[in-house]
C-alpha positions as CSV (number, residue, x, y, z in Angstrom):
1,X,18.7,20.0,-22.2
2,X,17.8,16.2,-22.5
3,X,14.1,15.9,-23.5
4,X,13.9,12.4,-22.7
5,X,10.7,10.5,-22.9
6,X,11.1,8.4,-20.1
7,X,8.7,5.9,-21.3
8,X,7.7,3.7,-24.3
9,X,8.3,5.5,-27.6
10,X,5.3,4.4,-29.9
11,X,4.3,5.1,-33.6
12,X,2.7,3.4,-36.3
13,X,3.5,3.3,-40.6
14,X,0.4,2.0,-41.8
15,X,-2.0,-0.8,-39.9
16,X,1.7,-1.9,-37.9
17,X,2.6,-0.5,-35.0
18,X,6.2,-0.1,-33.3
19,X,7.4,0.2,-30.2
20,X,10.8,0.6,-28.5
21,X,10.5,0.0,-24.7
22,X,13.9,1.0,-22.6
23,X,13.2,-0.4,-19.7
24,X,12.2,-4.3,-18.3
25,X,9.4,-2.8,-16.2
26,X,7.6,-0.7,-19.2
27,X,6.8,-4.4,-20.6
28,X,3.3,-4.7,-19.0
29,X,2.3,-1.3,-20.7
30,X,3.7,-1.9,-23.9
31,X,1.8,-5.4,-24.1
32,X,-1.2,-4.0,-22.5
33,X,-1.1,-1.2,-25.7
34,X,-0.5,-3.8,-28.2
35,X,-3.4,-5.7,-27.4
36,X,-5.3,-3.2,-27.8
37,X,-3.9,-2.6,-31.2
38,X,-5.8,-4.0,-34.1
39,X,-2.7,-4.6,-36.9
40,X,1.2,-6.0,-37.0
41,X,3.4,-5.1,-33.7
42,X,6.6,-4.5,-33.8
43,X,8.8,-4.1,-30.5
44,X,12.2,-3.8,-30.1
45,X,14.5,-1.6,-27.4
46,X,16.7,-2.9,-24.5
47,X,13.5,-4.0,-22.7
48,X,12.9,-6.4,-25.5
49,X,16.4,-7.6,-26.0
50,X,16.7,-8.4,-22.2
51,X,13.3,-10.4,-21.7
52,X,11.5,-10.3,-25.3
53,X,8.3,-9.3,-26.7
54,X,6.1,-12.5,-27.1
55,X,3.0,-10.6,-28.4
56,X,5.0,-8.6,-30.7
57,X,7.9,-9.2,-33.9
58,X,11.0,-8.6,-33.0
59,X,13.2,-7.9,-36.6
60,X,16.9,-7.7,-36.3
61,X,16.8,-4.6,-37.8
62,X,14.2,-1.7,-37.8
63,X,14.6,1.0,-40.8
64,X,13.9,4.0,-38.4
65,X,16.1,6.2,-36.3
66,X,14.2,4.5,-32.9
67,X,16.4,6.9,-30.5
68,X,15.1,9.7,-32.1
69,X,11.9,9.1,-31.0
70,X,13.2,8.6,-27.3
71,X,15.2,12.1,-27.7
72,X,15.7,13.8,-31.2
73,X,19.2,15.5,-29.3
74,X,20.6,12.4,-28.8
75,X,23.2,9.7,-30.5
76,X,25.6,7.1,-29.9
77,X,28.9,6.8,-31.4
78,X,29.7,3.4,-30.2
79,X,28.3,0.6,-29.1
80,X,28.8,-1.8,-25.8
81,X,31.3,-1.8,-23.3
82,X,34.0,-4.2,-22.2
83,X,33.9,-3.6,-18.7
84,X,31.0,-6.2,-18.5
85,X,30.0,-5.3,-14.7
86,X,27.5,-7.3,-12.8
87,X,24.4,-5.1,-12.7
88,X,25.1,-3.3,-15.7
89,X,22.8,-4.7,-19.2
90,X,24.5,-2.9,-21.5
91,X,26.5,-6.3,-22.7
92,X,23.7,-8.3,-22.7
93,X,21.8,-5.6,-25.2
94,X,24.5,-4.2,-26.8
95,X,27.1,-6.8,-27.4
96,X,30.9,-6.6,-27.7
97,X,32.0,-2.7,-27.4
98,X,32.4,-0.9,-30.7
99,X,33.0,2.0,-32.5
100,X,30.2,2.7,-34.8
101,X,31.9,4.0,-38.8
102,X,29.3,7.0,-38.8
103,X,26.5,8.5,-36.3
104,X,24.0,11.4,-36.5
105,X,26.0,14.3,-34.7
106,X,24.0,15.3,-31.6
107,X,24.8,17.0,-28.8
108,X,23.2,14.7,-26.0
109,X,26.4,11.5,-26.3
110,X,24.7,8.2,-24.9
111,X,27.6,5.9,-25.1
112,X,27.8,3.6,-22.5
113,X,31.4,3.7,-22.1
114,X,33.1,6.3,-25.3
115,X,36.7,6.7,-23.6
116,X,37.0,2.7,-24.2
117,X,37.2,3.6,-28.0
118,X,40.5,4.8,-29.6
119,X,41.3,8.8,-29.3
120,X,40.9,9.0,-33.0
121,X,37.5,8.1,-32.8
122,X,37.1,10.0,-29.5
123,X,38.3,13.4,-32.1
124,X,36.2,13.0,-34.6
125,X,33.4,12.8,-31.9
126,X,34.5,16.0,-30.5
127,X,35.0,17.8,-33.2
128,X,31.1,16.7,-34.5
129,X,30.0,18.5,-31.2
130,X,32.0,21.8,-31.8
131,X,28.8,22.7,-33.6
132,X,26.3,22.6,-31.1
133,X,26.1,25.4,-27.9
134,X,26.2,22.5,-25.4
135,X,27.8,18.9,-25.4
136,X,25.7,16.6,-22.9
137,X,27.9,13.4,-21.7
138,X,24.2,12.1,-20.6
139,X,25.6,7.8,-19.7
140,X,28.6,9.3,-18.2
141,X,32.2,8.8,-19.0
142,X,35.0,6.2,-17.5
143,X,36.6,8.3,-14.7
144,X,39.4,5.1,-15.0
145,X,40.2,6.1,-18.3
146,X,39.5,9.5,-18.3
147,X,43.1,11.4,-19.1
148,X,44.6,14.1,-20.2
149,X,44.0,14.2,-23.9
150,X,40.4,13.8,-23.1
151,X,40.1,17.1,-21.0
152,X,42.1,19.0,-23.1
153,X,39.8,18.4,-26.1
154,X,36.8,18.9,-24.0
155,X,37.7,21.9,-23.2
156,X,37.5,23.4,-26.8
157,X,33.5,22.0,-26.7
158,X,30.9,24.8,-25.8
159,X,28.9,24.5,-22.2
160,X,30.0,21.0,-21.6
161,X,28.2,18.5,-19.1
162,X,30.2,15.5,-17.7
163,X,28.9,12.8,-15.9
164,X,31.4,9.9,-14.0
165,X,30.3,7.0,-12.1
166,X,30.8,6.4,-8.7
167,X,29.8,2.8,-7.9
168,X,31.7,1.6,-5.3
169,X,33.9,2.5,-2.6
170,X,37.3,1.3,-4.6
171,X,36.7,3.9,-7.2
172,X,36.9,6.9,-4.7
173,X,41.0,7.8,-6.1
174,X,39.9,7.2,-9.7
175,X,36.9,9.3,-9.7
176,X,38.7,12.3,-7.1
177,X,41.4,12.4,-9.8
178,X,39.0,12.6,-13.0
179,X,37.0,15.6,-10.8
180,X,40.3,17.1,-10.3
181,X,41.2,17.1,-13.9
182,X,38.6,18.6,-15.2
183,X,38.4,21.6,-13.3
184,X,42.0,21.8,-14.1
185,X,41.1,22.5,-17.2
186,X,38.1,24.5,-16.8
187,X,35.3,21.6,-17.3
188,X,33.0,22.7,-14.0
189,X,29.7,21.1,-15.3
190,X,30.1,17.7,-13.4
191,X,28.0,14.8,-12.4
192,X,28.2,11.9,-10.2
193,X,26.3,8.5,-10.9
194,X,25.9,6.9,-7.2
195,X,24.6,3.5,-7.7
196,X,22.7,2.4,-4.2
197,X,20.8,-0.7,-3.0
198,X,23.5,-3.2,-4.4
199,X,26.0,-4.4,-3.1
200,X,26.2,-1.9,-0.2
201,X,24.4,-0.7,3.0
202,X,22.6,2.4,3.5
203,X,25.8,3.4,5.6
204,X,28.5,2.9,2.9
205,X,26.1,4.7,0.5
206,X,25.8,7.5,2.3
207,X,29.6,8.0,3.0
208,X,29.9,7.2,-0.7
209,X,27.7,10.4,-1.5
210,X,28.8,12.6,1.5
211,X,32.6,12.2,-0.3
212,X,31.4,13.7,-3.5
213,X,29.3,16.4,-1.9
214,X,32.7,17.2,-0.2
215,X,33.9,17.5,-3.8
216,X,31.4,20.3,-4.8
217,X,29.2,18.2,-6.4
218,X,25.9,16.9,-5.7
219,X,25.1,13.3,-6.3
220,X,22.7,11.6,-8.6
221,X,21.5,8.7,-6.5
222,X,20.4,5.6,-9.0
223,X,18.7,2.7,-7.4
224,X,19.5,-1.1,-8.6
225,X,17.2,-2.5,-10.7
226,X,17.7,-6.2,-11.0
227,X,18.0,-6.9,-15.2
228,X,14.3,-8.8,-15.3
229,X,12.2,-6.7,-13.2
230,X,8.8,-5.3,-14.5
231,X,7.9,-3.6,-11.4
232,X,10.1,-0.8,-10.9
233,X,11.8,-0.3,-7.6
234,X,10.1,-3.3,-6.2
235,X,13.5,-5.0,-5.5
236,X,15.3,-4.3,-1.9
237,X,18.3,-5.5,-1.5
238,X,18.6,-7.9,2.0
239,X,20.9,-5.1,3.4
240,X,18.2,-2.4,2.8
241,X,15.0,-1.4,3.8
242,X,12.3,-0.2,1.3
243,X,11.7,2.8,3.8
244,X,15.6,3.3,3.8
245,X,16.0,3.4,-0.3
246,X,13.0,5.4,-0.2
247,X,14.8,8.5,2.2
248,X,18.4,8.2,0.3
249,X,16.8,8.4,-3.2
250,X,14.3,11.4,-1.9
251,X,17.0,13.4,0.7
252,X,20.3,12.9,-2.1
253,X,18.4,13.8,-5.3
254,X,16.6,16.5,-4.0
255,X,19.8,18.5,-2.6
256,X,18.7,21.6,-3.8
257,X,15.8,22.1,-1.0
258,X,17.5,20.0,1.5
259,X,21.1,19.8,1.8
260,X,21.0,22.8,4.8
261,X,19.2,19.4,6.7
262,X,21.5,16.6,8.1
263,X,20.4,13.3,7.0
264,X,19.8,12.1,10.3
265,X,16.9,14.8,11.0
266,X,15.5,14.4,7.6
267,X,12.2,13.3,7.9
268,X,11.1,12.3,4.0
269,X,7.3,12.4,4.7
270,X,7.8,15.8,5.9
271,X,8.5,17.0,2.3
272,X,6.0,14.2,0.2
273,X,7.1,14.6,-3.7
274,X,3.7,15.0,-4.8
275,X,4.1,18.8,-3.4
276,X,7.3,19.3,-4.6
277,X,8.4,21.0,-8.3
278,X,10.7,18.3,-9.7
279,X,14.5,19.9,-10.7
280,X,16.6,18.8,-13.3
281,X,19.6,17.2,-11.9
């Protein structure tokens, strides 16, 4: 449903060639292709705005639809978020949270944080959707602010995919309730964002993700990755070991084959990845 890229999104107009890089570690490749590059470089993309692009330009502005490139399903209807939370970039490459006066409708919603806008806005965003046969909540929305109105207009969306975020132990009540909610009203397509490897053990991730498999859900296990890294998954946090991130992201993400395993006799080299069909999530 999401057709991401997952990597550098590349094209050229003429001798110049752009580049929007999402992510810090994708830096090395995208400098490593415009060297190679005999014309003009332009590079711009969170990657960019979190570390810069010394080989490249870097306008304020470029005249193309870069997310497009990235996924053609996808939009954003605001921008930012206040929340401003420690590991999170998104205020550092987005700014102040706002709501943006118009937006390509889409059915794949990338705001970083929608429900902090006003419900007007949050209306006109639904009812943009009602065209499409599915309505994809890809970043996730605020279980905190999630309420009533927002599941009751939801509901009138066709084959709708919510996502909330479960980052810490404190938001257990917040997220329970938002779960709860939504199946009141029918909304059965849900998510769960586990942030692991930050600010946690292995132990109090674990239970984290054991509580929202008790919910009927399956978790989506995200590793930290510090805002200036360009190796991916190189970072371990002092409570971790790379061998333990490596089990939780493998055993939690792959639930499907393995959930009729306990954890504790999961062997991960049993199952390498490299023989294993990758499922969405």
């Amino acid at each position: 449903m999401t057709q991401w890229r997952k990597g550098i999104a590349s094209w050229k107009v003429g001798k110049t060639l752009y580049q929007s890089i999402p992510f810090t570690w994708l830096l090395p490749q995208a400098e490593a292709a415009a060297r190679e590059h005999k014309g003009p470089v332009v590079a711009g993309g969170p990657a960019v705005k979190l570390m810069g692009a010394p080989w490249a330009e870097t306008p304020q502005t470029v005249p193309y639809d870069t997310l497009s490139f990235h996924n053609p399903l996808a939009t954003f209807t605001t921008r930012g978020c206040p929340n401003r939370c420690e590991f999170c970039a998104v205020p550092k490459v987005e700014g102040d949270f706002r709501e943006l006066t118009s937006w390509k409708p889409a059915p794949v919603i990338c705001d970083n944080n929608l429900l902090a806008g006003t419900q007007g806005h949050f209306y006109s965003v639904m009812e943009s959707l009602k065209q499409f046969p599915y309505a994809d909540f890809n970043q996730g929305l605020e279980a905190r602010r999630f309420k009533f109105f927002h599941a009751d207009v939801l509901r009138s969306l066709k084959a709708v995919k919510i996502r909330f975020a479960f980052d810490h132990p404190q938001q257990e009540t917040v997220v329970h309730d938002a779960i709860e909610l939504c199946r009141r009203f029918g909304l059965n397509d849900l998510g769960v964002y586990c942030l692991i490897g930050w600010n946690d053990t292995p132990e109090t991730a674990r239970e984290r993700m054991d509580l929202v498999r008790s919910w009927g859900i399956r978790p989506n296990a995200m590793r930290y990755q510090p805002l200036d890294v360009l190796v991916k998954n190189s970072y371990v946090s002092p409570a971790w070991t790379e061998a333990e991130l490596l089990k939780t992201m493998h055993y939690y993400n792959h639930l499907r084959w393995y959930e009729h395993i306990p954890f504790d006799e999961f062997n991960r080299t049993d199952y390498p990845e490299d023989n294993q069909e990758v499922l969405p999530l």
